[in-house]
MOPAC internal coordinates of N, CA, C and O (Angstrom, degrees):
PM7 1SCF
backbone

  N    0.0000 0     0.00 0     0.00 0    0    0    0
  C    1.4371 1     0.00 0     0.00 0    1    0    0
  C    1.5262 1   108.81 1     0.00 0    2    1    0
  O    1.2310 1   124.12 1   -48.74 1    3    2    1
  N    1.1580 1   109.71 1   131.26 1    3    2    1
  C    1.5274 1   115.47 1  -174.48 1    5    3    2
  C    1.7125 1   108.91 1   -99.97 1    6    5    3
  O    1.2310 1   133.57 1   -45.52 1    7    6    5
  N    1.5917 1    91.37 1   134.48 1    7    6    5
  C    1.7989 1    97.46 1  -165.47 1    9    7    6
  C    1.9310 1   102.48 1  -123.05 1   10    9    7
  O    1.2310 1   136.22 1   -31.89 1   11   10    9
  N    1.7370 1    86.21 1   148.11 1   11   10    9
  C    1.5969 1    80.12 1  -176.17 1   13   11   10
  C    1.2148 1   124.63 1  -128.98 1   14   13   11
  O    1.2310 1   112.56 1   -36.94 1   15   14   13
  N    0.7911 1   131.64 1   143.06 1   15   14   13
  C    1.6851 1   123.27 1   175.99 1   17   15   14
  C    1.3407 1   120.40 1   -77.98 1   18   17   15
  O    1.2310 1   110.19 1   -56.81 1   19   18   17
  N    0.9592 1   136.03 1   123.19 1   19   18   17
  C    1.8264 1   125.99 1  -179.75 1   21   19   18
  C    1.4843 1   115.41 1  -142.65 1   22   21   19
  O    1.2310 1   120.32 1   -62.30 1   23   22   21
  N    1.6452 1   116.99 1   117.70 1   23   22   21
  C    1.0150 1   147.07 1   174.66 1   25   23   22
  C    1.5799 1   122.07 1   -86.28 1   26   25   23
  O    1.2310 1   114.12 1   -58.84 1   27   26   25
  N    1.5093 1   128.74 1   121.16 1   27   26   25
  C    0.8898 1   129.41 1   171.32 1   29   27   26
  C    2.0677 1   114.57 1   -70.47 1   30   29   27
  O    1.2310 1   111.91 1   -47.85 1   31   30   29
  N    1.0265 1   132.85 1   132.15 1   31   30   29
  C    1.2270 1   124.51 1  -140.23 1   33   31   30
  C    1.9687 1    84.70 1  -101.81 1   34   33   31
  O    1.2310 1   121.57 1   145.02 1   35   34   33
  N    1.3347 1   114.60 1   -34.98 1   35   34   33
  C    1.7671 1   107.19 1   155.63 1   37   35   34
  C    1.3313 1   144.25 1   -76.31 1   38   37   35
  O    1.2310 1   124.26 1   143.67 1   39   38   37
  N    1.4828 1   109.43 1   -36.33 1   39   38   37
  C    1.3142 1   112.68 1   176.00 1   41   39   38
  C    1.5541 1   116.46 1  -105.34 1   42   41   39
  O    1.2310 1   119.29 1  -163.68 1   43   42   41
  N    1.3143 1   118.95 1    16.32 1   43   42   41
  C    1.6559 1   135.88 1  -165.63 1   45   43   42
  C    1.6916 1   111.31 1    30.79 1   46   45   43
  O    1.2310 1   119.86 1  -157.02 1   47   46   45
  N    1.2615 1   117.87 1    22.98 1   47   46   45
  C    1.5211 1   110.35 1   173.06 1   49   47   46
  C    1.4121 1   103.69 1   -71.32 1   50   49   47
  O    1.2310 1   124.28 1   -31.28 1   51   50   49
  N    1.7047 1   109.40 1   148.72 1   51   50   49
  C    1.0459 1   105.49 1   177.92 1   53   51   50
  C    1.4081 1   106.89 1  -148.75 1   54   53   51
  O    1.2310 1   121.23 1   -38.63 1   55   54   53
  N    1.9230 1   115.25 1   141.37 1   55   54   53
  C    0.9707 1   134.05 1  -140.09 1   57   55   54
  C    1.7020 1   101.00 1  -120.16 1   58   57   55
  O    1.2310 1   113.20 1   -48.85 1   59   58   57
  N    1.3521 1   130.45 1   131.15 1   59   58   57
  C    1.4382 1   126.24 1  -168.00 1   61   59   58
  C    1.6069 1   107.54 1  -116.04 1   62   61   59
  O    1.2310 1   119.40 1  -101.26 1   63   62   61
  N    1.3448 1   118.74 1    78.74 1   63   62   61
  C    1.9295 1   117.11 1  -165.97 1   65   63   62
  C    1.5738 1   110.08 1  -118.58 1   66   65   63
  O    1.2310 1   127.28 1   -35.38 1   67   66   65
  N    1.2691 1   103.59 1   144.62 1   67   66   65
  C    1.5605 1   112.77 1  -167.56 1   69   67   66
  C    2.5352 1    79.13 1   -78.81 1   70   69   67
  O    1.2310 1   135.13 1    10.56 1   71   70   69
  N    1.7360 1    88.34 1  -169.44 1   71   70   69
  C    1.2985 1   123.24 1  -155.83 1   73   71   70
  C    1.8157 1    90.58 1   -46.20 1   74   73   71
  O    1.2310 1   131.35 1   120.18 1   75   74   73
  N    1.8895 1    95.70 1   -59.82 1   75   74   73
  C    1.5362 1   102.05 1  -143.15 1   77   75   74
  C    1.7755 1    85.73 1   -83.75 1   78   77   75
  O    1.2310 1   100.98 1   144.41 1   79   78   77
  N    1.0991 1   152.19 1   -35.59 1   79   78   77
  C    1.6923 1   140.70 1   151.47 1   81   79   78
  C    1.1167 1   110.57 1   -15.47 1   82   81   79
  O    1.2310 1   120.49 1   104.37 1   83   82   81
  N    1.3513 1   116.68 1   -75.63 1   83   82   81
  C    1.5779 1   107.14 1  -160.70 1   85   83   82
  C    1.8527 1    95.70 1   -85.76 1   86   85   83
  O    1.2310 1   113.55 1  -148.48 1   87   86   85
  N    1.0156 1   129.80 1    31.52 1   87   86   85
  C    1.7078 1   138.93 1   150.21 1   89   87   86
  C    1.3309 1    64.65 1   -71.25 1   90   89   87
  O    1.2310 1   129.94 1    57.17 1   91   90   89
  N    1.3130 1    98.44 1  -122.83 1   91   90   89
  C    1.8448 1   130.19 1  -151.20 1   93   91   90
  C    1.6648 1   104.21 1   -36.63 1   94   93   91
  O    1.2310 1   113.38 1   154.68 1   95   94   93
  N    1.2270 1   130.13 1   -25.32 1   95   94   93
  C    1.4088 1   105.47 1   161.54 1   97   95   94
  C    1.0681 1   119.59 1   -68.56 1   98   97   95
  O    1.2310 1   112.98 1   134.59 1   99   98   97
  N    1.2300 1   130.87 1   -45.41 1   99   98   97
  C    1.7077 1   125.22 1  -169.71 1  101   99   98
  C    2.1247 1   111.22 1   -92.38 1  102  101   99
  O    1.2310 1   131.75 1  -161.85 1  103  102  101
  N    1.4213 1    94.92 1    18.15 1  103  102  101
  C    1.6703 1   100.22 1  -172.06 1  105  103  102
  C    1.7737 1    85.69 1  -111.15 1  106  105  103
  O    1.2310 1   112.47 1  -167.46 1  107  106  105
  N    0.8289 1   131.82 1    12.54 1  107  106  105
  C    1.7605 1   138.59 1  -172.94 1  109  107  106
  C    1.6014 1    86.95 1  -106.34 1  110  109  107
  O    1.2310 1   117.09 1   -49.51 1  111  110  109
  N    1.6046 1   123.14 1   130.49 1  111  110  109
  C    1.5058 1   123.67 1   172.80 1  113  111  110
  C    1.6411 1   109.34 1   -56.71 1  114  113  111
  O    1.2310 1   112.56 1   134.63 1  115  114  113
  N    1.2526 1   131.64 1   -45.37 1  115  114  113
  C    0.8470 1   145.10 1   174.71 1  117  115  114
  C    1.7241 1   126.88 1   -11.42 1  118  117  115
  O    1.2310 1   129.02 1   120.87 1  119  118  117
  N    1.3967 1   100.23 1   -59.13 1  119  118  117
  C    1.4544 1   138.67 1  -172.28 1  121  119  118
  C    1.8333 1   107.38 1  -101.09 1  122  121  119
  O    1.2310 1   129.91 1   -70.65 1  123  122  121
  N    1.3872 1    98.49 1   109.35 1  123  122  121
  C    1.5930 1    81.56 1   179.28 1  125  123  122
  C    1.8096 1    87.30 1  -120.17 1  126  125  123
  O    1.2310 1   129.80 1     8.98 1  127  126  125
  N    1.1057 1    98.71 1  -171.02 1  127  126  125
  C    1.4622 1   108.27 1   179.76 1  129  127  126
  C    1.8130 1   128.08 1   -84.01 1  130  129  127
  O    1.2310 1   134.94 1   142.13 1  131  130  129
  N    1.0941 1    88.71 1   -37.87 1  131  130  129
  C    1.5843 1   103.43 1  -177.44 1  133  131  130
  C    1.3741 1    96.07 1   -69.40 1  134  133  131
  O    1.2310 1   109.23 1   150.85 1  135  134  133
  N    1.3974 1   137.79 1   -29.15 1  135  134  133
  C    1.5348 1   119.58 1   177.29 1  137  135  134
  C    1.9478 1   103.85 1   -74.21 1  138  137  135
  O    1.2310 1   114.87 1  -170.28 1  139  138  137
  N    1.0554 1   127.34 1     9.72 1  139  138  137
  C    1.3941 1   117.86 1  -171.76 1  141  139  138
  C    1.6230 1   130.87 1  -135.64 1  142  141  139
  O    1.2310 1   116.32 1    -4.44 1  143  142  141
  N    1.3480 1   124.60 1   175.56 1  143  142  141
  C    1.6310 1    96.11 1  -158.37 1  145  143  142
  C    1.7858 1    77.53 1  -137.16 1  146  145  143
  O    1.2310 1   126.18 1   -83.10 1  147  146  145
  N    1.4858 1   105.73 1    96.90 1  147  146  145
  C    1.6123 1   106.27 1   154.73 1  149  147  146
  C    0.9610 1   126.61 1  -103.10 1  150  149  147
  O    1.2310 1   134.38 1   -38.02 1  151  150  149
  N    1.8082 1    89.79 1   141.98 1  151  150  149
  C    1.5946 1   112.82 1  -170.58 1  153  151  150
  C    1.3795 1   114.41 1  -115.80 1  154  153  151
  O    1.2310 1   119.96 1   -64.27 1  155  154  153
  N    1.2626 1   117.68 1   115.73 1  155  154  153
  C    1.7391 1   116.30 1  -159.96 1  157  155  154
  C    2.3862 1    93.28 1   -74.70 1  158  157  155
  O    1.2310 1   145.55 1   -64.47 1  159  158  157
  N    0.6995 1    67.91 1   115.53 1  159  158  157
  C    1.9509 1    68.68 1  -177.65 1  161  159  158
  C    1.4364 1   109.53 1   -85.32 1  162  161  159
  O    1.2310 1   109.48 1   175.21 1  163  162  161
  N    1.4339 1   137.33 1    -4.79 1  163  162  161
  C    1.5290 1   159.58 1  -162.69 1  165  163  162
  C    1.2643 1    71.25 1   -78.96 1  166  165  163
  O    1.2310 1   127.30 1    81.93 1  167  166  165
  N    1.7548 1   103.56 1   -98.07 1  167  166  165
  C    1.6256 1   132.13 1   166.11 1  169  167  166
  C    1.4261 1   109.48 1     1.65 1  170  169  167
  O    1.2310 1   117.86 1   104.08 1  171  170  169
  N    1.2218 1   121.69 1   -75.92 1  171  170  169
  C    1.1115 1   133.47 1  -160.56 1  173  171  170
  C    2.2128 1   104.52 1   -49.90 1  174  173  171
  O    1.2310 1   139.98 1    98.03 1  175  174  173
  N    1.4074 1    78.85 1   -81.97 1  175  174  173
  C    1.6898 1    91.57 1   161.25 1  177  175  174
  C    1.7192 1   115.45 1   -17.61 1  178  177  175
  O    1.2310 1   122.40 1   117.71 1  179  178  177
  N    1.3950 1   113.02 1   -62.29 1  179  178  177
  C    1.5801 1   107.41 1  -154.82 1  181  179  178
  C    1.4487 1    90.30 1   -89.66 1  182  181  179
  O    1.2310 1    98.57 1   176.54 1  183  182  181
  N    1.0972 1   156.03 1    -3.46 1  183  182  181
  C    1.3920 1   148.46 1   164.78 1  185  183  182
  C    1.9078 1   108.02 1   -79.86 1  186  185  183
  O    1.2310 1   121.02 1   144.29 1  187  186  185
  N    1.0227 1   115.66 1   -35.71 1  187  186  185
  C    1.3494 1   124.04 1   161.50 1  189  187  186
  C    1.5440 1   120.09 1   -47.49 1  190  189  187
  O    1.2310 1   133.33 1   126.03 1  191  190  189
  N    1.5091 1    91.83 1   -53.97 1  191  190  189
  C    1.5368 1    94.84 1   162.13 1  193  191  190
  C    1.3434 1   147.47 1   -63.81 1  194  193  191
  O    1.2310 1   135.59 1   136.27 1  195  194  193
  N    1.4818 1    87.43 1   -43.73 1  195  194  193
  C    1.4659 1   108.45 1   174.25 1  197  195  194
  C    2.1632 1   114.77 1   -60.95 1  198  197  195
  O    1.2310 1   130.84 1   160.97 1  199  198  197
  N    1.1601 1    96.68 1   -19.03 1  199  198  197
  C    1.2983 1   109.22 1  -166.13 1  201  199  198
  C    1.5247 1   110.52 1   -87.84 1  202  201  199
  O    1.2310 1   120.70 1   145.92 1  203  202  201
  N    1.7380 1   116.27 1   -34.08 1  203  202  201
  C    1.4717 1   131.42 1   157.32 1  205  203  202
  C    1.1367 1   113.33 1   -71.52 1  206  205  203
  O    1.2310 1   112.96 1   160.22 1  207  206  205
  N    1.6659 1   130.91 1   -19.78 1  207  206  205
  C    1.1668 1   132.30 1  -176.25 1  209  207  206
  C    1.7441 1    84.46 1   -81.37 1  210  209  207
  O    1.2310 1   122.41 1   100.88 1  211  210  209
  N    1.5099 1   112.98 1   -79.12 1  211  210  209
  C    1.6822 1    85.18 1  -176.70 1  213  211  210
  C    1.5035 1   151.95 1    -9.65 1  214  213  211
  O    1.2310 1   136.09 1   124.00 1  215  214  213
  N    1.7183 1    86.46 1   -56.00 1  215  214  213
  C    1.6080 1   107.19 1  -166.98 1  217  215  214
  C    1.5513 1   106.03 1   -57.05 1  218  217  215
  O    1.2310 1   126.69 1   120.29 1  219  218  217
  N    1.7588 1   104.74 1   -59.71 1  219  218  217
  C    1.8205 1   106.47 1   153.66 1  221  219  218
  C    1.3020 1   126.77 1   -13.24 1  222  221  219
  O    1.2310 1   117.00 1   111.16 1  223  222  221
  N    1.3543 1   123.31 1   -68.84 1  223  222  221
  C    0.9667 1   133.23 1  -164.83 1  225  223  222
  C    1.5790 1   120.11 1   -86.29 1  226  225  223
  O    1.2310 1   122.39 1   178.31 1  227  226  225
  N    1.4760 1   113.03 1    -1.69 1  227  226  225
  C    1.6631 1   136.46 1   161.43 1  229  227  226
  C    1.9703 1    92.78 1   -54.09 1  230  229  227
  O    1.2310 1   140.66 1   103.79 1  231  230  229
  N    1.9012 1    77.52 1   -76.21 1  231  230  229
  C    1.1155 1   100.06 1  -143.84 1  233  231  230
  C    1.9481 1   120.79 1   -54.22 1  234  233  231
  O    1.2310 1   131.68 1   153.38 1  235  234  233
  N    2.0005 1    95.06 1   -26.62 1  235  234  233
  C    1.6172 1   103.19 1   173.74 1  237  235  234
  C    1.2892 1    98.97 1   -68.43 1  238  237  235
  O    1.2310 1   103.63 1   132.26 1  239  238  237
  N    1.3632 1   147.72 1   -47.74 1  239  238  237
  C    1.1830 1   142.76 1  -172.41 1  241  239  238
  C    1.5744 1   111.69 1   -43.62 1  242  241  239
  O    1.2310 1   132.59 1   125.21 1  243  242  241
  N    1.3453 1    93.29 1   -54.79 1  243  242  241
  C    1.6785 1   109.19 1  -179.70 1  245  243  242
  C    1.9858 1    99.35 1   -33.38 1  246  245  243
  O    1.2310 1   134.82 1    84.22 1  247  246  245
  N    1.4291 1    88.94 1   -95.78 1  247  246  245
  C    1.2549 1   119.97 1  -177.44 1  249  247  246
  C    1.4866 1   118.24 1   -28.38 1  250  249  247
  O    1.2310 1   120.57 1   151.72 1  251  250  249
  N    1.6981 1   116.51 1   -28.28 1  251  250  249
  C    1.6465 1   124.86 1   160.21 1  253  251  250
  C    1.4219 1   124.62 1   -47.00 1  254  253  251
  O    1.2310 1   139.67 1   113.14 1  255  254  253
  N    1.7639 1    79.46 1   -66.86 1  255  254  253
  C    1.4676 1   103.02 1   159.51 1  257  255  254
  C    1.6128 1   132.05 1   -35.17 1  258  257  255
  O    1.2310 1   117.31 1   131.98 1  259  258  257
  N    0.9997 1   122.73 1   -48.02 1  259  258  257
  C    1.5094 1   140.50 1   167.52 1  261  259  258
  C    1.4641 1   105.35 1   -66.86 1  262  261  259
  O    1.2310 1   125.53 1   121.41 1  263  262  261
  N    0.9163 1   106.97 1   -58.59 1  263  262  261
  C    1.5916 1   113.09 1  -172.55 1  265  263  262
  C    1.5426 1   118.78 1   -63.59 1  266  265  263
  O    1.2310 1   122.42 1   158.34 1  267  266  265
  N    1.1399 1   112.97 1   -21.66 1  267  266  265
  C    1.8323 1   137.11 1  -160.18 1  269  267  266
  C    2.0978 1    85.58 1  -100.24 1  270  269  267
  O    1.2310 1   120.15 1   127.75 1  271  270  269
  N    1.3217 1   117.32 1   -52.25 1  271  270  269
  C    1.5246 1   115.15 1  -161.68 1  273  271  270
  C    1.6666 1    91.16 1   -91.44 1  274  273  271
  O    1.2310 1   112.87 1   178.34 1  275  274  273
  N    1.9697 1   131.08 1    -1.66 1  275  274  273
  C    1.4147 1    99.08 1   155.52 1  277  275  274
  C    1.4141 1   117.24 1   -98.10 1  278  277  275
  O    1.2310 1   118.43 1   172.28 1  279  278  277
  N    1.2898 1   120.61 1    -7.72 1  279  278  277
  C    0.9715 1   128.98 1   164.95 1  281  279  278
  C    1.3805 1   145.63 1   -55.43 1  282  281  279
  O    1.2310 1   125.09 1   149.06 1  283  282  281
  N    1.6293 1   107.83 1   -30.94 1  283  282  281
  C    1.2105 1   131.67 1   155.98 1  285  283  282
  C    1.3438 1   124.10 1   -85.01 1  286  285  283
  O    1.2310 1   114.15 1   162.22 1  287  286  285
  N    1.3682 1   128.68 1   -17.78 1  287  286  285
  C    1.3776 1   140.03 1   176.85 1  289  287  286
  C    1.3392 1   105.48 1   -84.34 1  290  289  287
  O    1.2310 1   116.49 1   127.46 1  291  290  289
  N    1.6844 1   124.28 1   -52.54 1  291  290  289
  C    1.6730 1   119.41 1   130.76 1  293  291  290
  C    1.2315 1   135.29 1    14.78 1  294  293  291
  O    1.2310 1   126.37 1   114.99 1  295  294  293
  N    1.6751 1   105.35 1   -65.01 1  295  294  293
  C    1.8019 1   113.31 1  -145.17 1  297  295  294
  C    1.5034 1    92.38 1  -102.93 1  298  297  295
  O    1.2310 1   124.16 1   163.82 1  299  298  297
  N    1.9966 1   109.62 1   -16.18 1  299  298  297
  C    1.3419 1   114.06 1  -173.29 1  301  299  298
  C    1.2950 1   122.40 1   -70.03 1  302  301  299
  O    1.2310 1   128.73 1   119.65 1  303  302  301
  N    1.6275 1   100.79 1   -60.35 1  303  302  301
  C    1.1943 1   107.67 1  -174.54 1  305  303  302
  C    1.4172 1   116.99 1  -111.66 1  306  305  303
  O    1.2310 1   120.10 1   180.00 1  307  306  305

């Protein structure tokens, strides 16, 4: 389920609604879009992740690496 953040861009209230909410909030004449600042928070979330998932995957490389050149210096001498 995709969740959003939404900011009024004058009065800074801000409103926290999954997919089908901000349907029917922004399907009301009332509410148009250009007054507001959405933030897909789904989005937000899995790039967060994806970004610790990187760092992980820096860092095992690293540590192979190290582990692979004492290992062979090891078997050398």
């Amino acid at each position: 389920m995709t969740n959003y953040k939404i900011t009024n861009k004058k009065s800074k209230t801000t409103y926290f609604l999954n997919y089908e909410e901000c349907e029917i909030f922004f399907g009301s004449l009332r509410n148009k879009v250009e007054n507001y600042d959405i933030i897909n928070l789904t989005e937000q979330k899995r790039i967060k992740r994806n970004k610790i998932l990187d760092n992980i995957a820096i860092v095992c490389f690293f540590a192979a690496t190290v582990l692979s050149t004492i290992l062979i210096i090891e078997c050398k001498y």
